[in-house]
C-alpha positions as CSV (number, residue, x, y, z in Angstrom):
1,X,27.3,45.3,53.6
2,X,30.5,45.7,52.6
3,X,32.0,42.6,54.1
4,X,29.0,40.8,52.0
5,X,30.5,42.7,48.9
6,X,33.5,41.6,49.3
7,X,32.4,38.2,49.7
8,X,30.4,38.1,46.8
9,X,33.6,39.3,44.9
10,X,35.6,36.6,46.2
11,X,33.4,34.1,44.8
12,X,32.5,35.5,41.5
13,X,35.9,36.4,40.9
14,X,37.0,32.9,42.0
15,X,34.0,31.1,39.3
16,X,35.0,33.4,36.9
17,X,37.6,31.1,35.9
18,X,37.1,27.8,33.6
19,X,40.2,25.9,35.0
20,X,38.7,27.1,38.9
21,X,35.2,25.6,38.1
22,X,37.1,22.8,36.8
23,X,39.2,22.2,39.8
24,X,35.9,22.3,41.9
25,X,34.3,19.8,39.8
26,X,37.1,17.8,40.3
27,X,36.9,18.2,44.1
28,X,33.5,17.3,43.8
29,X,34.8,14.0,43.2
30,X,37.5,13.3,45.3
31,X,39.9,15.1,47.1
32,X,43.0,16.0,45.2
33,X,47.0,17.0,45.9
34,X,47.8,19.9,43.6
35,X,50.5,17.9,41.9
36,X,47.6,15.7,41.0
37,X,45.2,18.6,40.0
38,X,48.1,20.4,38.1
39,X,49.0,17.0,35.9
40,X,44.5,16.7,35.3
41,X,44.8,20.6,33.9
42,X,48.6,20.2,32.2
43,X,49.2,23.4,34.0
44,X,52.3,23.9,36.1
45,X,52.3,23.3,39.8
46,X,52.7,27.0,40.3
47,X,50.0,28.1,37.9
48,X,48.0,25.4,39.9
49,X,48.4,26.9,43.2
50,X,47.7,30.0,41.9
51,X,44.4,28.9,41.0
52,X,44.1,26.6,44.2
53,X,45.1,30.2,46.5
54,X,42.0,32.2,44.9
55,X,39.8,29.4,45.6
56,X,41.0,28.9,49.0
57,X,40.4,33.1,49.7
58,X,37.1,32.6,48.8
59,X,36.5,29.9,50.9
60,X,35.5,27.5,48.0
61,X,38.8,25.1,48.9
62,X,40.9,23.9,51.8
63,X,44.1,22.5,51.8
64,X,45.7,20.5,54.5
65,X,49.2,20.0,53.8
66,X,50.9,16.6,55.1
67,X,54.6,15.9,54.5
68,X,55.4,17.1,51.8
69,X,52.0,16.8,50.0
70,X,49.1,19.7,49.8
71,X,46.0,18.1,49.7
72,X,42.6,20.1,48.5
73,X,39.3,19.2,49.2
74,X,36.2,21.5,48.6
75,X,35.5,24.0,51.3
76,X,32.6,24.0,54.1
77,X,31.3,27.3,52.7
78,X,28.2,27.0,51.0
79,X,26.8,29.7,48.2
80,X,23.3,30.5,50.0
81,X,24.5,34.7,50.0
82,X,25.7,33.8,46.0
83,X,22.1,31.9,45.5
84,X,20.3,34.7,46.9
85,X,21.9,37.7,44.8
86,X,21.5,36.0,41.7
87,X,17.9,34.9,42.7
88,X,17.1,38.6,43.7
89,X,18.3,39.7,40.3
90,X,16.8,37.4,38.4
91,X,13.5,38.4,40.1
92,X,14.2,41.8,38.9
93,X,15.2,41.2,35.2
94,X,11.6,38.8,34.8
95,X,10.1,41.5,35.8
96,X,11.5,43.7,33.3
97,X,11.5,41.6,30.7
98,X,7.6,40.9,31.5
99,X,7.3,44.2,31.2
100,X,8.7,44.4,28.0
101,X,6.7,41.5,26.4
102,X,3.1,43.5,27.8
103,X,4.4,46.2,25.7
104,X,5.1,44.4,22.6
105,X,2.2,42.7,22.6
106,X,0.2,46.2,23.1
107,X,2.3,48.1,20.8
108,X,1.5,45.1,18.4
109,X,-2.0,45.2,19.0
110,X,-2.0,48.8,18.5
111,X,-0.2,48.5,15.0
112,X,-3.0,45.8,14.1
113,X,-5.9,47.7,14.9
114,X,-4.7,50.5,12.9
115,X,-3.6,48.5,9.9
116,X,-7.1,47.1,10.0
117,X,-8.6,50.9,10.1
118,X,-6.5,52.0,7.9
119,X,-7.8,49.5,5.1
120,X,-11.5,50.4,5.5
């Protein structure tokens, strides 16, 4: 469990960043050098790594470095465990909020039939 929490933190942490989902996207595409992907963000080539190094802990990015050149390319890890915590929580929340919309709709209900008894 807690391995699978920390995992889950990795990622979410790593998303929780525009310039990181950016850098994916980007990977989506073809693989990049940092150089390349700092230049595409205007961001230095430290800030860059910085960003490249989270994403790489989470297991969202490899690098293979060659020379003198670090390439990136998106990692093998998939997000099934991601998919299925959100999936399992968003089972939970429509519940809740179908819940709630029974209960407006009886409270409205309610609040009709006793306007309408209130009038006679």
């Amino acid at each position: 469990m807690v391995h699978y929490q920390a995992r889950l933190d990795a990622t979410f942490a790593a998303l929780s960043d525009v310039t990181r989902r950016g850098v994916l996207e980007q990977l989506g595409r073809s693989d990049c050098s940092i150089t390349d992907l700092a230049l595409r963000f205007d961001m230095t080539l430290t800030g860059m790594k910085k960003h490249v190094t989270i994403l790489e802990e989470a297991g969202l990015v490899t690098t293979e470095k060659l020379g003198r050149v670090r390439t990136c390319k998106l990692g093998h890890r998939r997000l099934e465990e991601e998919a299925a915590w959100i999936d399992q929580h968003r089972q939970l929340w429509n519940a809740r909020f179908d819940a709630l919309d029974q209960l407006v709709e009886h409270m409205k209900s309610k609040e009709k039939a006793n306007a309408t008894s209130n009038r006679k």
